[in-house]
C-alpha positions in Angstrom: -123.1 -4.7 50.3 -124.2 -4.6 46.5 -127.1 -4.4 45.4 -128.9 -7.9 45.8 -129.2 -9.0 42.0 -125.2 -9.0 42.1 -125.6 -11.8 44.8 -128.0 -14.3 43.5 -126.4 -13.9 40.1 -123.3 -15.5 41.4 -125.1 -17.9 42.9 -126.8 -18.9 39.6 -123.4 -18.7 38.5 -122.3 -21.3 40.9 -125.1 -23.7 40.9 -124.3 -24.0 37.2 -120.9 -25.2 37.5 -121.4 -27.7 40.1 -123.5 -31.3 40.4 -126.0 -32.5 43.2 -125.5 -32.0 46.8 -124.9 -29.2 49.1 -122.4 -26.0 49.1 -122.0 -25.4 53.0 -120.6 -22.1 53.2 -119.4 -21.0 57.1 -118.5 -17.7 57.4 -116.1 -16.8 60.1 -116.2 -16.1 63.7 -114.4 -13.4 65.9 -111.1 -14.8 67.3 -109.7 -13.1 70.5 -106.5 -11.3 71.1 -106.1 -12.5 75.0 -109.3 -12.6 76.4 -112.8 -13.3 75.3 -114.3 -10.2 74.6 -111.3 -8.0 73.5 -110.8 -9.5 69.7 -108.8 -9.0 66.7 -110.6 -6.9 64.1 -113.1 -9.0 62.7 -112.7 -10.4 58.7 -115.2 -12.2 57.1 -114.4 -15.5 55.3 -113.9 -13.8 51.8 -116.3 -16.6 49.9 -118.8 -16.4 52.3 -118.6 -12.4 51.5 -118.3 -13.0 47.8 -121.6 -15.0 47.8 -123.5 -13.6 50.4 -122.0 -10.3 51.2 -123.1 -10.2 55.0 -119.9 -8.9 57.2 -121.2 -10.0 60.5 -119.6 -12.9 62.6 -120.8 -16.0 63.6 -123.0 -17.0 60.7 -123.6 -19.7 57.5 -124.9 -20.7 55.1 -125.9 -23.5 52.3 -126.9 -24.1 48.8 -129.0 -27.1 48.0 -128.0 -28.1 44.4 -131.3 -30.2 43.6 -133.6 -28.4 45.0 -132.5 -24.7 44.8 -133.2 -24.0 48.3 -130.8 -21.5 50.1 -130.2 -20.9 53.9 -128.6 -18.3 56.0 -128.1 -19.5 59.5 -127.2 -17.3 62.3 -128.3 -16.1 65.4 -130.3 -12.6 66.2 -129.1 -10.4 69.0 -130.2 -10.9 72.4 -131.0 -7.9 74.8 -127.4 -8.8 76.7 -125.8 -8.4 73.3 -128.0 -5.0 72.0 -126.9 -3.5 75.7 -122.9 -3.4 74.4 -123.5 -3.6 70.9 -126.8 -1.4 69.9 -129.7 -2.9 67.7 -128.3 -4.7 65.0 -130.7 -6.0 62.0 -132.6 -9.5 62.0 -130.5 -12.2 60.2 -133.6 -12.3 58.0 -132.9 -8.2 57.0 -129.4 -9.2 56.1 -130.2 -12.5 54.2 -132.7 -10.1 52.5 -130.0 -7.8 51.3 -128.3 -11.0 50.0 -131.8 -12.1 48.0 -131.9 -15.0 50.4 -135.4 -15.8 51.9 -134.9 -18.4 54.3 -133.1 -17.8 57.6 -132.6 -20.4 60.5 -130.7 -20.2 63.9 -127.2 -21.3 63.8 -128.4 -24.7 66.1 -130.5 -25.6 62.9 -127.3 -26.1 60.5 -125.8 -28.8 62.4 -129.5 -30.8 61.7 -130.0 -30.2 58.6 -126.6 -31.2 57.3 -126.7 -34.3 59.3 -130.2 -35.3 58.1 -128.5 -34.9 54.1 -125.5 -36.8 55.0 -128.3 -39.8 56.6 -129.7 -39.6 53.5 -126.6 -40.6 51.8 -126.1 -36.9 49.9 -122.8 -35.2 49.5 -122.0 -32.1 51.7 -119.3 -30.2 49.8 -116.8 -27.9 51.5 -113.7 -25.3 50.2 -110.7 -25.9 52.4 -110.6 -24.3 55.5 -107.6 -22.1 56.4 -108.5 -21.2 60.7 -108.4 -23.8 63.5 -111.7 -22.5 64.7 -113.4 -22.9 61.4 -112.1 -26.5 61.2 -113.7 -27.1 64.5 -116.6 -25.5 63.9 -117.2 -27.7 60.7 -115.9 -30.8 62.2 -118.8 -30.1 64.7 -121.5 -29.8 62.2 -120.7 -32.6 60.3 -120.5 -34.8 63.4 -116.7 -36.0 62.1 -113.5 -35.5 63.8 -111.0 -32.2 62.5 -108.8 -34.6 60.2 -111.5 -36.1 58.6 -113.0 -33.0 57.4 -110.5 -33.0 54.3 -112.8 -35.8 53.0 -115.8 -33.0 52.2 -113.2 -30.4 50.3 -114.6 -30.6 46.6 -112.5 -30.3 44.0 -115.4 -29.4 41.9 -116.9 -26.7 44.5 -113.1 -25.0 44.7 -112.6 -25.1 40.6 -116.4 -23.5 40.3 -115.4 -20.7 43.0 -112.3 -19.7 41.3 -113.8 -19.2 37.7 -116.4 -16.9 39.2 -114.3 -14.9 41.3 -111.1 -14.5 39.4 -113.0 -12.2 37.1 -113.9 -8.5 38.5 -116.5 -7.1 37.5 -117.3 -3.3 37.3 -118.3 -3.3 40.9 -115.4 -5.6 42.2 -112.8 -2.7 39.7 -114.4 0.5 41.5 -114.0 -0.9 45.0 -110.1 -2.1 44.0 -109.5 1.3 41.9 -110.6 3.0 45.5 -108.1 0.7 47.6 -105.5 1.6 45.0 -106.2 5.4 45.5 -105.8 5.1 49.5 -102.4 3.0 48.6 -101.4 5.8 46.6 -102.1 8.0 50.1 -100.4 5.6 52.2 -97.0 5.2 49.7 -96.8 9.0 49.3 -97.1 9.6 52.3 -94.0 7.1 53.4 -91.9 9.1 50.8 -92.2 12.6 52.9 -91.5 10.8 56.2 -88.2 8.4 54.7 -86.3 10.9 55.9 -82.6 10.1 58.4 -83.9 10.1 62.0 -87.0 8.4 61.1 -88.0 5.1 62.8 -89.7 2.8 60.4 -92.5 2.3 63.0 -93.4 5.9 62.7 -94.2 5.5 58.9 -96.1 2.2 59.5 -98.4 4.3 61.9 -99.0 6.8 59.5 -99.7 4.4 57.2 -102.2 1.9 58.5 -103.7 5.3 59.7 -104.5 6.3 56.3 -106.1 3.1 55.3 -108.5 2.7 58.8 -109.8 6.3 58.4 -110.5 6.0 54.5 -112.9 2.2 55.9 -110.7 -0.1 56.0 -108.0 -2.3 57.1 -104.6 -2.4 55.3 -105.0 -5.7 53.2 -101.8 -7.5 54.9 -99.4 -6.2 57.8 -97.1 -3.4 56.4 -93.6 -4.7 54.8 -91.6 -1.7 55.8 -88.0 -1.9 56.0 -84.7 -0.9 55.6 -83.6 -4.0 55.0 -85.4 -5.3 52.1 -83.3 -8.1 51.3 -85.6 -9.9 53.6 -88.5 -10.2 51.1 -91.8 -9.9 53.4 -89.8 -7.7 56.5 -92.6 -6.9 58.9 -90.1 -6.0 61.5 -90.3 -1.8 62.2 -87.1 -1.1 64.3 -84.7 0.5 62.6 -83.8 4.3 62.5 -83.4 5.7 58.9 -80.2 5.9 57.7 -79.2 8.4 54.7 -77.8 6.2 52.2 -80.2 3.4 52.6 -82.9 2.0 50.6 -86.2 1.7 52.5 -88.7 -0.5 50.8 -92.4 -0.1 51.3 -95.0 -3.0 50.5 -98.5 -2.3 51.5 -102.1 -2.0 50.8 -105.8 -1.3 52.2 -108.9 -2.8 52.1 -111.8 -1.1 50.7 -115.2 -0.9 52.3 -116.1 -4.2 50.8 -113.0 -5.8 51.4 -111.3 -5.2 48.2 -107.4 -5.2 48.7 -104.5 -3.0 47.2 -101.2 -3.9 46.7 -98.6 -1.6 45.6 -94.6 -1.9 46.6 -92.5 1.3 46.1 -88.6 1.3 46.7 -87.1 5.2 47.7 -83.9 6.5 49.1 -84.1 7.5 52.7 -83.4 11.3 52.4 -84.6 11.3 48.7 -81.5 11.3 46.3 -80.5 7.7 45.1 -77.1 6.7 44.6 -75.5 6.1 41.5 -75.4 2.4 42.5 -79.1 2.7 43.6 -80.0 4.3 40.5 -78.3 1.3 38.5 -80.3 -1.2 40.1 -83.3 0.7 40.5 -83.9 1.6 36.6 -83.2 -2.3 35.9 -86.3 -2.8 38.3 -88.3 -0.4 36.9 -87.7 -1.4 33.5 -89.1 -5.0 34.4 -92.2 -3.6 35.7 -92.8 -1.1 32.9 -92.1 -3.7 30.3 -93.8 -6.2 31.7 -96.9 -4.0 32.3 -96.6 -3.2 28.5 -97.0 -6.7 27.3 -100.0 -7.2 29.5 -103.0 -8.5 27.6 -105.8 -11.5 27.1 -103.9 -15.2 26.1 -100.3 -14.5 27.2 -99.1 -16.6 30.1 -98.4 -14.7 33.3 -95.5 -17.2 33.1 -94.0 -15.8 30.0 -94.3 -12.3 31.5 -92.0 -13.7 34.8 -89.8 -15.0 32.2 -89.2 -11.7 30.2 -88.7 -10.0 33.6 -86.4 -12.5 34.5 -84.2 -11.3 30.9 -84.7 -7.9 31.5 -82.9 -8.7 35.1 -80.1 -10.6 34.0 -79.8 -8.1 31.3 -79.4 -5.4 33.3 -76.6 -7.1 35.8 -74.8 -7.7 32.8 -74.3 -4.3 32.2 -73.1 -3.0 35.7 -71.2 -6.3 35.4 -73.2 -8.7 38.3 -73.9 -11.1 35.7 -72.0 -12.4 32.8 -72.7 -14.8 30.0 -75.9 -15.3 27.6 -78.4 -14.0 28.9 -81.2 -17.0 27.6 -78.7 -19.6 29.0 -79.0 -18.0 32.7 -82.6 -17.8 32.5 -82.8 -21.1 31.8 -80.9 -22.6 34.3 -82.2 -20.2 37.1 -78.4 -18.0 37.8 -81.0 -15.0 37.8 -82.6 -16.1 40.9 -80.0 -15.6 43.5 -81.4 -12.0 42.6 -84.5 -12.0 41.7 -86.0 -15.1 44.2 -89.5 -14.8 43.9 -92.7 -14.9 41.4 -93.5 -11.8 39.0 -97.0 -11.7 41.2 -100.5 -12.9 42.1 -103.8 -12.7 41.8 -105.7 -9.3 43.9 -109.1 -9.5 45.0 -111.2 -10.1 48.1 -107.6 -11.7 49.5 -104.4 -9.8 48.7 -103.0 -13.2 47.5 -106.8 -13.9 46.0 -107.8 -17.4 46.3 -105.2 -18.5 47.8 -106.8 -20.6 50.7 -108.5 -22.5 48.2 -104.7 -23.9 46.9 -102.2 -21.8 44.9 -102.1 -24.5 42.1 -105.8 -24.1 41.6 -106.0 -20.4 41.5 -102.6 -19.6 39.5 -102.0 -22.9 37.2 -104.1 -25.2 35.1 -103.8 -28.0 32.9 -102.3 -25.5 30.1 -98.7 -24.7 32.8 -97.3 -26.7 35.4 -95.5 -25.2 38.1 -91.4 -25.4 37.8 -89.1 -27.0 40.8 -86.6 -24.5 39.7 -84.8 -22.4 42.8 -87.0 -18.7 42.9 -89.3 -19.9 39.7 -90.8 -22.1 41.7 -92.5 -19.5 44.0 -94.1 -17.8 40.9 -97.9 -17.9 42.6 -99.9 -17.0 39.0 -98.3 -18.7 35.8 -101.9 -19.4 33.9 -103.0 -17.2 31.0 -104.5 -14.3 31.8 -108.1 -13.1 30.8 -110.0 -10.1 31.0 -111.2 -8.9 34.2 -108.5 -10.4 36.0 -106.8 -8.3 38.4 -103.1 -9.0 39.4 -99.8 -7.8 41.1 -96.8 -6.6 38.4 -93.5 -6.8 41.0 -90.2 -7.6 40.2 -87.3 -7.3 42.2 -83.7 -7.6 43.2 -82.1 -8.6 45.9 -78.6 -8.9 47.7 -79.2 -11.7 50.3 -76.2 -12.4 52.2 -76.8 -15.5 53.5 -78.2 -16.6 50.1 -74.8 -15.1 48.2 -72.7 -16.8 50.6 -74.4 -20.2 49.9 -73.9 -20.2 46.4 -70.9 -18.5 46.3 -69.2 -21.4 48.7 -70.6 -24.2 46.5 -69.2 -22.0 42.9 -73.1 -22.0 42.1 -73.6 -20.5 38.0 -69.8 -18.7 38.4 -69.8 -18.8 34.6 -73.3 -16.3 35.2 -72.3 -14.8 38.3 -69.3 -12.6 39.4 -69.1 -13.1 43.0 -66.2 -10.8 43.6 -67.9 -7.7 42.7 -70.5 -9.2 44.6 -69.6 -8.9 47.6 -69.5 -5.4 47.3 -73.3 -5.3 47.6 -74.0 -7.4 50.2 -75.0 -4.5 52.2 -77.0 -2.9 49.5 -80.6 -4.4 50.8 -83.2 -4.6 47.7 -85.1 -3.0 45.5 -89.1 -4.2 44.3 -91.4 -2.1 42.3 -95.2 -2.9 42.6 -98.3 -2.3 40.5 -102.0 -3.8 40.8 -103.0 -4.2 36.8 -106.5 -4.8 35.7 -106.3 -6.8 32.2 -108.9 -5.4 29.8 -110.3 -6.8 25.9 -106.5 -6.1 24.8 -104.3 -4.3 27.7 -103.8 -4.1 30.7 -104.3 -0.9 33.1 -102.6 0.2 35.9 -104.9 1.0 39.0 -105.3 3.9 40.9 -103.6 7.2 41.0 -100.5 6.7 39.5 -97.4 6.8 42.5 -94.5 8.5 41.7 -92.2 5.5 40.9 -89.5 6.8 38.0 -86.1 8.0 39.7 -86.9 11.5 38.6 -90.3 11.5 40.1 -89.5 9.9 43.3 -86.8 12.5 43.7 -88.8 15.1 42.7 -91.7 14.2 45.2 -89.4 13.6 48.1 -87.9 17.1 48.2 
């Protein structure tokens, strides 16, 4: 945890920027794998952490907004617990931590939010993202599960986001140390992409890295030779020389701070002339993009200047023909480059998320498009100091996508489908970096990985 002071400042924070009523906060419970007392690793609701920092499950909390009172509910081990478990701390010497005073047994929640809602007095809730969390709410506010949506707050979820989309120096140092332990775990994959190799293998070594350094990678590994298929978590294939194996993966830090960093190498370490092409148009997104980071621009605009740089690029190795603006605009680009520039990085790899995409990554300054591949772009809002964010631009030979268009003569005037075909077994290419924007930059995270053709060949031999 942090120190306490960090804790009740965001709650003054919070209690600022919403009206009367009551912020119910449930943390989350242990969920089990096949049987009751063998369970998934355990990962606290990231608000409840954000505002109350205690990592334990089974526990809650409120925020009265008239009358300033706070709660922690949860339960105190019993001796049948302490005999498997050891002596764990009171809930009261955890709320401390928090700079909460008032703790109350989890049976207590249930009466005192149904004694507010008797007394006519809004309960305010974020939207819940696990069946058992549903339940569990449903059950304290006495409602059934689909009637629940009629506590989510617009105001509460608005108020949540503006605190914790900006880092501050704490929030940096614990996502500067997942980035280091990224830069472990991606370095790592570049000595074992060797022919011979299964992908499983490196995923091992990976995840290994990240649980002895505290903490659990930040999203199941996207490993694969076959990175056509944007998030691949399938790990069966053997190497192959001549393949492209994509690696998309981070760690949490011991306060649950994700990393997020995608690095695209050729298995055996030598690229291809035809790799190399389509690698150094990647790369040259990314770096340009990262360049033009800073306070006020639109993380839309940014998409949109990778989205040139793409198009760009394939008209030179002769992919793509025609004006380059003209493409963009109509979308031809995104039968290669399908996806969003990035998102948000925080507490959640895609940060906020559960509290609605729209909400976190747009405003009433940028709507989102209904364009083909723009339409996934998860963060479009202007960016502001202390945000933290994902840099990763791609491209991408789908098959099944290149067929589609190609059948229906989809942008032919942008698009030359006979040379084409020619790549269709290529796979894809995606270059990732987590970016801290500062007063007028922005800043790459962690130790830098090798990610230039010359340094990944370099490194891998």
């Amino acid at each position: 945890m942090f120190d306490k002071i960090t804790y009740t400042n965001r709650r003054d924070s919070l209690r600022k920027k919403c009206t009367k009523g009551i912020l119910f906060f449930p943390g989350n419970s242990e969920s089990a794998m096949n049987y009751h007392a063998n369970t998934f690793p355990f990962r606290q609701d990231s608000t409840f952490l954000y505002f109350f920092g205690i990592d334990l499950p089974d526990h809650a909390a409120i925020i009265d907004l008239d009358s300033g009172e706070e709660v922690i509910y949860g339960n105190n081990l019993d001796i049948d617990d302490i005999i498997w478990m050891g002596t764990q701390p009171l809930v009261s010497e955890n709320a401390a931590k928090a700079g909460v005073t008032v703790t109350k047994a989890i049976a207590d929640l249930k009466n005192d939010l149904q004694k507010a809602l008797k007394l006519k007095r809004d309960v305010k809730i974020l939207p819940p993202y696990r069946g058992d969390q549903r339940i569990f709410i449903a059950e304290m506010l006495d409602v059934t599960v689909s009637q629940i949506g009629t506590f989510v707050s617009e105001e509460f979820i608005k108020a949540v986001i503006s605190l914790r989309e900006i880092k501050d120096n704490d929030e940096i140092n614990q996502i500067e140390f997942a980035s280091d332990v990224a830069y472990r775990m991606h370095t790592t994959m570049m000595k074992m992409a060797q022919p011979g190799t299964w992908e499983r293998e490196i995923v091992g070594h990976m995840e290994g890295i990240s649980i002895s350094n505290g903490g659990m990678v930040s999203f199941p590994i996207i490993l694969s030779m076959d990175g056509q298929t944007l998030h691949n978590h399938s790990h069966g294939n053997l190497l192959n020389g001549g393949r492209i194996l994509i690696s998309d993966a981070g760690c949490e830090s011991p306060e649950h701070y994700a990393s997020d960093f995608t690095r695209s190498v050729p298995v055996g370490g030598r690229f291809s002339q035809r790799q190399k092409e389509i690698y150094e148009i990647v790369l040259a997104a990314n770096v340009t993009t990262i360049n033009n980071v800073k306070p006020d621009i639109f993380n839309k605009d940014l998409h949109m200047m990778a989205a040139r740089i793409i198009t760009d690029g394939l008209k030179l190795i002769g992919l793509m023909k025609g004006d380059t603006e003209e493409a963009v605009q109509l979308g031809a680009h995104t039968l290669f480059f399908p996806h969003g520039l990035g998102h948000m990085l925080g507490l959640d790899v895609h940060d906020m998320e559960n509290l609605g995409e729209n909400y976190v990554g747009y405003d009433e300054t940028v709507t989102r498009s209904e364009q083909f591949g723009t339409s996934y772009l998860r963060l479009a809002k202007k960016l502001k100091p202390g945000f933290v964010f994902t840099i990763e631009p791609g491209i991408y030979f789908i098959p099944a996508l290149i067929d589609l268009w190609r059948r229906d003569n989809k942008f032919e005037s942008f698009i030359n489908y006979h040379k084409l075909e020619t790549y269709k077994d290529f796979g894809g290419i995606r270059i990732e970096d987590d970016v801290l924007v500062t007063k007028d930059a922005g800043r790459v995270l962690g130790k830098p990985i090798p990610k230039t053709v010359e340094e990944i060949e370099k490194f891998m031999s």
